[in-house]
DRENDO-1510 file (C-alpha; in Angstrom, 1 decimal, always signed):
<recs>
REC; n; res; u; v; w
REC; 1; UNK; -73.3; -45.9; -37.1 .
REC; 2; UNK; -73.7; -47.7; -40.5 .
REC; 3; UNK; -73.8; -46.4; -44.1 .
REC; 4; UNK; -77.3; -48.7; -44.6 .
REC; 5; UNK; -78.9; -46.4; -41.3 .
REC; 6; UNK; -77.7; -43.0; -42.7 .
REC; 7; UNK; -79.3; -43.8; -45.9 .
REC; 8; UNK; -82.6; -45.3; -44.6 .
REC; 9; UNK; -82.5; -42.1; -42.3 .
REC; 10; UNK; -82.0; -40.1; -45.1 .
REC; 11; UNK; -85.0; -41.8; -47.1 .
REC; 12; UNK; -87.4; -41.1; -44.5 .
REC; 13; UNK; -85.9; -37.4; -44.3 .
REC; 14; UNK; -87.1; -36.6; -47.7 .
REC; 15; UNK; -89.9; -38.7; -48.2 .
REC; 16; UNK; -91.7; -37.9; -44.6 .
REC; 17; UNK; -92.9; -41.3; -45.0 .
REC; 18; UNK; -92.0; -44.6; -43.1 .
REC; 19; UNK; -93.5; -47.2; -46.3 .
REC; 20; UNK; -92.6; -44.7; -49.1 .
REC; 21; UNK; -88.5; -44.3; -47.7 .
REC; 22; UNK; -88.7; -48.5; -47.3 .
REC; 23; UNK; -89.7; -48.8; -50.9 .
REC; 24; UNK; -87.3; -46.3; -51.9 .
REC; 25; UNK; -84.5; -48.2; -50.6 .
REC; 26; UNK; -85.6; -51.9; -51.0 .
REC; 27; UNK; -86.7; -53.0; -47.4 .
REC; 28; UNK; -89.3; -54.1; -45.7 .
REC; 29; UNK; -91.0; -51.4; -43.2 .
REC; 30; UNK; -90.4; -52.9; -40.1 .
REC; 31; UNK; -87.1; -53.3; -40.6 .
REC; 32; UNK; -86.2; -49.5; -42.2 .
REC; 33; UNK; -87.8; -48.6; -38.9 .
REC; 34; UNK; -85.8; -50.6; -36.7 .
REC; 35; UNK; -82.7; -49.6; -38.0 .
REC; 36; UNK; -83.5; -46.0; -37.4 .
REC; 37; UNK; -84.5; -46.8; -33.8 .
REC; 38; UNK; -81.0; -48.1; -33.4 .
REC; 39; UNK; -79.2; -45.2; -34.9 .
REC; 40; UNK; -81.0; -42.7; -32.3 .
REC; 41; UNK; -80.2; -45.1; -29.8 .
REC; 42; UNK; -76.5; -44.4; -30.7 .
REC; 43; UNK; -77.0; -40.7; -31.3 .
REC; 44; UNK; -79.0; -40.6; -27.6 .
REC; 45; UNK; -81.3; -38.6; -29.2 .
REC; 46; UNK; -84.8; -38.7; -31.4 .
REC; 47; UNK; -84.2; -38.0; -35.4 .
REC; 48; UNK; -88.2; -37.8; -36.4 .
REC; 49; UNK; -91.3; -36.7; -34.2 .
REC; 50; UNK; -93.9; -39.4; -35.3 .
REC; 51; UNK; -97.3; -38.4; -35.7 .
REC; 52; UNK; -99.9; -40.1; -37.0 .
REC; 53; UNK; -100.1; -38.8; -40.9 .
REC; 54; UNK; -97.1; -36.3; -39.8 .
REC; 55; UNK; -93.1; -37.4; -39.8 .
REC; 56; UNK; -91.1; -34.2; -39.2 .
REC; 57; UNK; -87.0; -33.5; -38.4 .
REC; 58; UNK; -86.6; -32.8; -34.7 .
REC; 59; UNK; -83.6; -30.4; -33.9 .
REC; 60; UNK; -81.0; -33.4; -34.2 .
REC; 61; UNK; -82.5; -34.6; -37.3 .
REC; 62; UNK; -81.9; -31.3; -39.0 .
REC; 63; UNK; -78.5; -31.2; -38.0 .
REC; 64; UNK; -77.7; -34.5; -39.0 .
REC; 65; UNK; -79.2; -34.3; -42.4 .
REC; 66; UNK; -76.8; -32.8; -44.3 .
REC; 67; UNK; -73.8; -34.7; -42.9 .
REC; 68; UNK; -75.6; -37.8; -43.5 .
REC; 69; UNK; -76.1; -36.8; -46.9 .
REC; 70; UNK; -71.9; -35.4; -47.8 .
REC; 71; UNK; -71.3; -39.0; -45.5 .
REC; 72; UNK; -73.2; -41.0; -48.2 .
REC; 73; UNK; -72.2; -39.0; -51.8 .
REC; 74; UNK; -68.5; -39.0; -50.1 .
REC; 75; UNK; -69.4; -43.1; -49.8 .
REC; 76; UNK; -70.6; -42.6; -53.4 .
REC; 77; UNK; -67.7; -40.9; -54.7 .
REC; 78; UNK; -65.2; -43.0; -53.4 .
REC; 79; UNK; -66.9; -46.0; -55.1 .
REC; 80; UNK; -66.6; -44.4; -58.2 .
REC; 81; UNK; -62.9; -43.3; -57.7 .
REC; 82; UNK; -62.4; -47.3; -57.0 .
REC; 83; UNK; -64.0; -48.5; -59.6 .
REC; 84; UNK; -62.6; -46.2; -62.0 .
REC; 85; UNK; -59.2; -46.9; -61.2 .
REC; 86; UNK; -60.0; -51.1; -61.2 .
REC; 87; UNK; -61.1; -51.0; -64.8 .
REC; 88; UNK; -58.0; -48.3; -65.4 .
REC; 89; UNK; -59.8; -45.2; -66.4 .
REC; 90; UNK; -58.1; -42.9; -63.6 .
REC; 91; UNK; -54.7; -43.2; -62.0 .
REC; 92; UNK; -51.1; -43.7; -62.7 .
REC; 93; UNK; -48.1; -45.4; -62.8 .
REC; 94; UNK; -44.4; -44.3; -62.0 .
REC; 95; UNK; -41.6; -45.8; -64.0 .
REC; 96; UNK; -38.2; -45.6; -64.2 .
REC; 97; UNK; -35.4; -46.2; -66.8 .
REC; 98; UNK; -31.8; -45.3; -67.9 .
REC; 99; UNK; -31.2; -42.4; -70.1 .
REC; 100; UNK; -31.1; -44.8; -72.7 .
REC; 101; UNK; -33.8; -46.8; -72.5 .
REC; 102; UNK; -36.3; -43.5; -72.0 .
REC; 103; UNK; -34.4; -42.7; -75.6 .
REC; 104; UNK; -34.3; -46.1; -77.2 .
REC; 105; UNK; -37.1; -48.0; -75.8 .
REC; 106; UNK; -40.0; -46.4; -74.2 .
REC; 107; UNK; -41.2; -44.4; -76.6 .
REC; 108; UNK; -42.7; -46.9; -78.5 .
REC; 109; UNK; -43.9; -48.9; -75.4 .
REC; 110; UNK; -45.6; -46.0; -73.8 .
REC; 111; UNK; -47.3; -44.7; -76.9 .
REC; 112; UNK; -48.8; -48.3; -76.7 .
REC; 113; UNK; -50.0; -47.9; -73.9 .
REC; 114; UNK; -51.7; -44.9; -73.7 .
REC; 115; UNK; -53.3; -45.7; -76.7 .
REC; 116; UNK; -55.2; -48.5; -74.3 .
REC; 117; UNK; -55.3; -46.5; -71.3 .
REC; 118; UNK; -55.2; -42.5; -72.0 .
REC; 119; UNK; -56.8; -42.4; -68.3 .
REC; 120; UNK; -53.7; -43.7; -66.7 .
REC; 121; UNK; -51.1; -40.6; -65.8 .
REC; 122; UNK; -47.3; -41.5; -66.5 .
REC; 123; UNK; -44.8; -40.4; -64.4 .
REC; 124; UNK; -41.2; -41.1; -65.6 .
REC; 125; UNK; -38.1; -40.7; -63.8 .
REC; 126; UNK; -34.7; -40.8; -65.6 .
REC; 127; UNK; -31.9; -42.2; -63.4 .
REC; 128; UNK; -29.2; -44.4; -63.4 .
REC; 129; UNK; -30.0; -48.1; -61.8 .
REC; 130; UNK; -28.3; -47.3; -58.7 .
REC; 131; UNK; -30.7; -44.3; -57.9 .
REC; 132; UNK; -34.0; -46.5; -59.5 .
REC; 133; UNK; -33.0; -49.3; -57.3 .
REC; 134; UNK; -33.2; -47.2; -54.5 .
REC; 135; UNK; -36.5; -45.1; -55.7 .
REC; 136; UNK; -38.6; -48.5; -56.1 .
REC; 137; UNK; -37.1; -50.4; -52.7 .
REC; 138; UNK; -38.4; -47.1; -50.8 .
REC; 139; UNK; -42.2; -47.5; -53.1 .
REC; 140; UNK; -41.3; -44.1; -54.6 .
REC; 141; UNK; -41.5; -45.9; -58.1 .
REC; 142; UNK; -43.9; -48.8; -59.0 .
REC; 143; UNK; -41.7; -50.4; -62.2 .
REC; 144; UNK; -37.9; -49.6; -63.2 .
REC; 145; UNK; -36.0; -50.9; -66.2 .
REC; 146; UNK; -33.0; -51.4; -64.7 .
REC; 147; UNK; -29.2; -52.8; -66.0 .
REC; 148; UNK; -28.5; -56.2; -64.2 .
REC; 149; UNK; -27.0; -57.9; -62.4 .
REC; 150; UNK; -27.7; -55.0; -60.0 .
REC; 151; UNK; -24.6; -53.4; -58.5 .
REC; 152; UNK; -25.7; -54.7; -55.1 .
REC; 153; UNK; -28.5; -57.6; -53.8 .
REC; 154; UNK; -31.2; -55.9; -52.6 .
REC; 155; UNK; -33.6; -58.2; -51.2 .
REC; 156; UNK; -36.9; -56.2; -51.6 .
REC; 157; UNK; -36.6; -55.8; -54.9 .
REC; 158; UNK; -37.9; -59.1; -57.6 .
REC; 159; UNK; -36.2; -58.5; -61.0 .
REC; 160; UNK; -37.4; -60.1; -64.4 .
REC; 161; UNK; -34.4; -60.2; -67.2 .
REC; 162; UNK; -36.1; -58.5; -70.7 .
REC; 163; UNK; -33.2; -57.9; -73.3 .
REC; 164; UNK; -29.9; -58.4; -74.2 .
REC; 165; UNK; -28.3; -54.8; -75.1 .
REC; 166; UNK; -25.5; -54.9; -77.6 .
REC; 167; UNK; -22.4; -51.9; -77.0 .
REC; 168; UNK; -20.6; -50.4; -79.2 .
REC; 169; UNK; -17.7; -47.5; -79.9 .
REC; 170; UNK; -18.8; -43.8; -81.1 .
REC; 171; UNK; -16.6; -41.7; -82.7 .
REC; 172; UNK; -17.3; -38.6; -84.6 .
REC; 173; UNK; -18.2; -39.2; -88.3 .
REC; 174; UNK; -16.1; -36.7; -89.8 .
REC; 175; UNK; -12.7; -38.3; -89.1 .
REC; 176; UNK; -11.6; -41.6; -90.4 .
REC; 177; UNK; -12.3; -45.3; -88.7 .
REC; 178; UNK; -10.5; -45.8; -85.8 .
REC; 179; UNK; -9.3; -48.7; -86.5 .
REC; 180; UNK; -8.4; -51.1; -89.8 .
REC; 181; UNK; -10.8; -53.5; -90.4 .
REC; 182; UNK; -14.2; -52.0; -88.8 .
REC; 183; UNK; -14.4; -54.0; -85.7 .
REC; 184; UNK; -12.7; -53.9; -82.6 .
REC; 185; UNK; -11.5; -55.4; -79.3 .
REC; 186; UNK; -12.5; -54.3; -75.5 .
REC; 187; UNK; -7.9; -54.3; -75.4 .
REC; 188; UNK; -7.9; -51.7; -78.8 .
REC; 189; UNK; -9.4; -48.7; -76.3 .
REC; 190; UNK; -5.9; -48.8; -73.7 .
REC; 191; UNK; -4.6; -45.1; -74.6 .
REC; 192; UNK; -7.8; -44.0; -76.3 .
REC; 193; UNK; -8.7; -41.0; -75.2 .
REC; 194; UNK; -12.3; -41.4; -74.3 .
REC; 195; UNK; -15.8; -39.9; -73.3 .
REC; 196; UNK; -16.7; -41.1; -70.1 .
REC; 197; UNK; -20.0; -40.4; -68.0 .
REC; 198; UNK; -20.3; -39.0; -64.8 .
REC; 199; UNK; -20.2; -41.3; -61.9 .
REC; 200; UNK; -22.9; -43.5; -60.8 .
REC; 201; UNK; -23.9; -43.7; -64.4 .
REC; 202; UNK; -24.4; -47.5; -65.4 .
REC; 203; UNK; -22.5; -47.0; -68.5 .
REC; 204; UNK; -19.6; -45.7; -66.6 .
REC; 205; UNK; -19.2; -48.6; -64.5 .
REC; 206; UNK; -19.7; -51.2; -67.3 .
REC; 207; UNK; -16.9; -49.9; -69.2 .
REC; 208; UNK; -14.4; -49.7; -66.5 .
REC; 209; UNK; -15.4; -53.3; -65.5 .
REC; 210; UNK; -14.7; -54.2; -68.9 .
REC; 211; UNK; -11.8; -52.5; -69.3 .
REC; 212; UNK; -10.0; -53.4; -66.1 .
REC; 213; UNK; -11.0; -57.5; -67.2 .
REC; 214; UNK; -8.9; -56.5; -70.2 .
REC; 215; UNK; -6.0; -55.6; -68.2 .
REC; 216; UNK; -6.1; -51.9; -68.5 .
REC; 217; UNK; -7.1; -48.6; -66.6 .
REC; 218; UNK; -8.8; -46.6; -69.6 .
REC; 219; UNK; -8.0; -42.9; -70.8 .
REC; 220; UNK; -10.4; -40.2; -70.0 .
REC; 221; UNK; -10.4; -37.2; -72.4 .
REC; 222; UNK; -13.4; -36.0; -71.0 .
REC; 223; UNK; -15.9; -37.3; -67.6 .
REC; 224; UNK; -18.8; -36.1; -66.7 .
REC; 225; UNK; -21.6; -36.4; -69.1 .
REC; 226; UNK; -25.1; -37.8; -69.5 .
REC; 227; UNK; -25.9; -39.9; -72.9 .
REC; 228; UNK; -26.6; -36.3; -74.6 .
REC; 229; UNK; -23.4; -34.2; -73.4 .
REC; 230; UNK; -20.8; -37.7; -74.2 .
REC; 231; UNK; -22.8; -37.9; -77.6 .
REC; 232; UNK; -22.1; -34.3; -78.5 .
REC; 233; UNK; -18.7; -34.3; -76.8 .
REC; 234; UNK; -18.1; -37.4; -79.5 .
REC; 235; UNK; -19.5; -35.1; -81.9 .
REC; 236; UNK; -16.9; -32.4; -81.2 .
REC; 237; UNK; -14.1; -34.8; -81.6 .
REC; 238; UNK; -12.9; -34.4; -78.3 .
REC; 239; UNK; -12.9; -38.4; -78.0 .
REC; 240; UNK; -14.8; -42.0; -78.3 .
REC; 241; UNK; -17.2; -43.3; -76.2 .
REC; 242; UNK; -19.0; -46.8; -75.2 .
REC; 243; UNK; -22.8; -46.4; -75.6 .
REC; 244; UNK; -25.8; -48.9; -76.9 .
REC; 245; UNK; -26.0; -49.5; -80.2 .
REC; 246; UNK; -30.2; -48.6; -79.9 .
REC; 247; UNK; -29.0; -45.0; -79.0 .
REC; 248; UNK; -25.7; -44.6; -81.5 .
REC; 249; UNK; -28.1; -45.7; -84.3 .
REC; 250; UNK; -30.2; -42.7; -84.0 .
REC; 251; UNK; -27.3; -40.3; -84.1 .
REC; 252; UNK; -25.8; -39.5; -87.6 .
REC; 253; UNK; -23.3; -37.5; -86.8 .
REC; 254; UNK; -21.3; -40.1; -85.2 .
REC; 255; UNK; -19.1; -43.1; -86.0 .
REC; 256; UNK; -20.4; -46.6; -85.1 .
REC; 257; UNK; -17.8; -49.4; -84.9 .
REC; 258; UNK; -18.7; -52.6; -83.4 .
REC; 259; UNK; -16.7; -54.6; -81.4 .
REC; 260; UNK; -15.6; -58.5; -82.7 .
REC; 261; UNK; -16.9; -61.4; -81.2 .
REC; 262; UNK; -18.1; -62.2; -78.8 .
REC; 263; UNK; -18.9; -58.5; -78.5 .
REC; 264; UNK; -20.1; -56.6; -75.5 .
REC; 265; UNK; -23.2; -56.7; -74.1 .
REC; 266; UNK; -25.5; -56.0; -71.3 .
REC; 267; UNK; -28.8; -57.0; -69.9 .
REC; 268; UNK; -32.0; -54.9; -69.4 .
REC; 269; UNK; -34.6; -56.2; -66.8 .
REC; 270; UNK; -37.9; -55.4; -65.2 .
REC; 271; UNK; -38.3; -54.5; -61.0 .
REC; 272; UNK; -40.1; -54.3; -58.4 .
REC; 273; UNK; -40.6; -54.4; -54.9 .
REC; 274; UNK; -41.1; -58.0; -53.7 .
REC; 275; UNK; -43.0; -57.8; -51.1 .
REC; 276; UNK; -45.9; -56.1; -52.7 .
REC; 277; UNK; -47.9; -56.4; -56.2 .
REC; 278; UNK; -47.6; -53.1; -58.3 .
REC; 279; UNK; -50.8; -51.1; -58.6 .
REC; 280; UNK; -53.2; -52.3; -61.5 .
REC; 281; UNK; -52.5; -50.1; -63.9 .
REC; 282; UNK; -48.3; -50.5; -63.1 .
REC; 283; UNK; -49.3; -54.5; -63.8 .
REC; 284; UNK; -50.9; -53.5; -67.3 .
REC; 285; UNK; -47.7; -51.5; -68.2 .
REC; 286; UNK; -45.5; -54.6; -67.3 .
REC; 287; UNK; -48.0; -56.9; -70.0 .
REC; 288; UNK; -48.1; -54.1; -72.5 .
REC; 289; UNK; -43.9; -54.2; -72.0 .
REC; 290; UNK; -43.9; -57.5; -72.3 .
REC; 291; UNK; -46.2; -58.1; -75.4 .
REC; 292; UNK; -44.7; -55.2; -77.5 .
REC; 293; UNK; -41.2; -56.6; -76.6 .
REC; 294; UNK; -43.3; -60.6; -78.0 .
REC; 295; UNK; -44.2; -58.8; -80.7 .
REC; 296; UNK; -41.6; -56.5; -82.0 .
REC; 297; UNK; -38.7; -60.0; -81.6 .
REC; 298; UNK; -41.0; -62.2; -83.6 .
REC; 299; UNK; -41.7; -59.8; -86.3 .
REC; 300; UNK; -37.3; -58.8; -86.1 .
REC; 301; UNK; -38.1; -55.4; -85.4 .
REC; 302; UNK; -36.4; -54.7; -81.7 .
REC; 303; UNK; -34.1; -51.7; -81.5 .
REC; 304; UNK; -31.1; -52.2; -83.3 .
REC; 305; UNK; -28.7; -54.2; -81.5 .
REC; 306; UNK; -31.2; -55.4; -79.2 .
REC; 307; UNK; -32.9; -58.6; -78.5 .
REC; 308; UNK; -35.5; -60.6; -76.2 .
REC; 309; UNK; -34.7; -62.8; -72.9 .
REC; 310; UNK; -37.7; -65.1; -73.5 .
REC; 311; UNK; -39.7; -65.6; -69.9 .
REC; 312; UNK; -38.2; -68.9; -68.6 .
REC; 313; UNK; -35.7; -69.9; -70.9 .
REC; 314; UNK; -33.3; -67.2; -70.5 .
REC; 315; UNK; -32.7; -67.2; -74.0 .
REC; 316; UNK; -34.2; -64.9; -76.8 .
REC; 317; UNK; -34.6; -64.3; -80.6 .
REC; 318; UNK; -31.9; -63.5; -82.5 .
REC; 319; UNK; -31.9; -60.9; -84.4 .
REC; 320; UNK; -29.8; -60.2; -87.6 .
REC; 321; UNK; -26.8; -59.1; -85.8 .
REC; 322; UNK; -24.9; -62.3; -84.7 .
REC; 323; UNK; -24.9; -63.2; -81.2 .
REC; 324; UNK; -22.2; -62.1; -78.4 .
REC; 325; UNK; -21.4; -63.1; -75.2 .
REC; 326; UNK; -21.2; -60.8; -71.9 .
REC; 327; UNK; -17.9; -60.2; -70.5 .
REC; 328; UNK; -16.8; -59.6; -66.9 .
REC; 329; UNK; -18.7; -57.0; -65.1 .
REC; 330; UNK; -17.9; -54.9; -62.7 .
</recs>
């Protein structure tokens, strides 16, 4: 049974007419009525009683009508669906990110892009990388800004290498610096009490990779915490913390202290499963990513601390703040 012989059938139906239901449907007689032939010959029964002058349902005929006609605006519909969510006015794309980057970084981006595709439903999951790694291998996620080098190779996933993410040391803003002279080394935080975040946190395991590099096992005052909690738990005093520079920016109540050159950093990339291409509209999120990242380096307007890995070079703009290098990771 075809979609064409349902809706020549369907034609004639209405019409009770053989020439009328060709013309309706752009065919030649003959051929309208040899299709319907063929569809009774798969049904094994007869749709029309022919008459000369008179084309009327038989008992089959009726009862095939309507599903023929739900078959054909079911068709209809899920044309429409299609083609709605080609040129991206339906549909939606799951992301994920770190804490930081949903605080730092995506506002902006997304705002972008809904302005160009209010249709498109975001869905946005906030997890460390280990847990986002995981959530696009299985397809649960189309896109993740993840921290890289990932923790472990996954060979499903394709990853693209965006920014370069500049750290640096809160401490509450009511107490003194720290430490003479406003910057730092990773070796000044042995015997700091810090704030550290809970485990499988990225944060958590940068630090302690750059830490133990230094030759040290670091001091917790307090463990536990996601961005907010460490932030206010900085805020109380109770200790210091390692956190981006995009994030500690934002937060007046705190302390920012930079460490000396060459600094510590960490890179922010783009993935996705490799063995398939994202959804349309999860591909138009990538370029809209992409072109407000273009954008916002050339005009010196990333978030602070922050700054572009141009495609292909491996290499992006600097920004005011001098350029570090990345230490040992963990």
């Amino acid at each position: 049974m075809q979609l064409q012989q349902l809706a020549y059938f369907v034609a004639v139906a209405e019409l009770r007419h053989f020439t009328r239901a060709a013309e309706r449907v752009h065919v030649a007689q003959p051929s309208l009525s040899q299709q319907i032939r063929a569809l009774e010959r798969e049904l094994g029964a007869e749709l029309f009683r022919r008459a000369r002058g008179n084309i009327a349902l038989t008992d089959a005929g009726e009862a095939l009508l309507p599903l023929a006609r739900r078959i054909l605006a079911d068709t209809d519909t899920a044309r429409l669906e299609v083609q709605e969510l080609v040129q991206l006015r339906r549909g939606r794309v799951r992301l994920g990110a770190t804490p930081s980057l949903c605080t730092g970084l995506l506002p902006d981006v997304l705002r972008a892009y809904h302005q160009r595709y209010p249709g498109i439903h975001l869905i946005i999951e906030e997890a460390g990388s280990r847990d986002l790694v995981r959530e696009v291998a299985t397809g649960n996620l189309d896109l993740a800004l993840l921290i890289l080098p990932l923790q472990s190779h996954d060979p499903a996933l394709a990853t693209t290498e965006l920014l370069r993410e500049e750290l640096v040391v809160v401490s509450p803003a009511s107490e003194p610096p720290p430490w003479e002279g406003g910057r730092l080394r990773i070796e000044d935080l042995r015997d700091q009490p810090l704030v550290m975040f809970r485990r499988g946190y990225d944060l958590r395991e940068f630090t302690l990779g750059a830490c133990r590099a230094a030759g040290f096992e670091p001091t917790f005052a307090v463990e536990g915490g996601e961005m907010d909690a460490v932030l206010g738990f900085v805020e109380a005093g109770l200790g210091m913390a390692v956190v981006p520079r995009m994030v500690a920016d934002r937060r007046d109540s705190v302390r920012v202290t930079r460490f000396a050159d060459p600094g510590l950093h960490r890179t922010i990339g783009l993935g996705r499963r490799n063995d398939v291409e994202p959804p349309r509209a999860a591909r138009e999120l990538r370029q809209v990513l992409v072109d407000y990242l273009t954008r916002a380096a050339d005009a010196n307007d990333l978030p602070p601390g922050t700054r572009a890995i141009r495609a292909g070079s491996g290499t992006g703009r600097r920004r005011r703040t001098p350029k570090a290098a990345t230490p040992p990771e963990d």
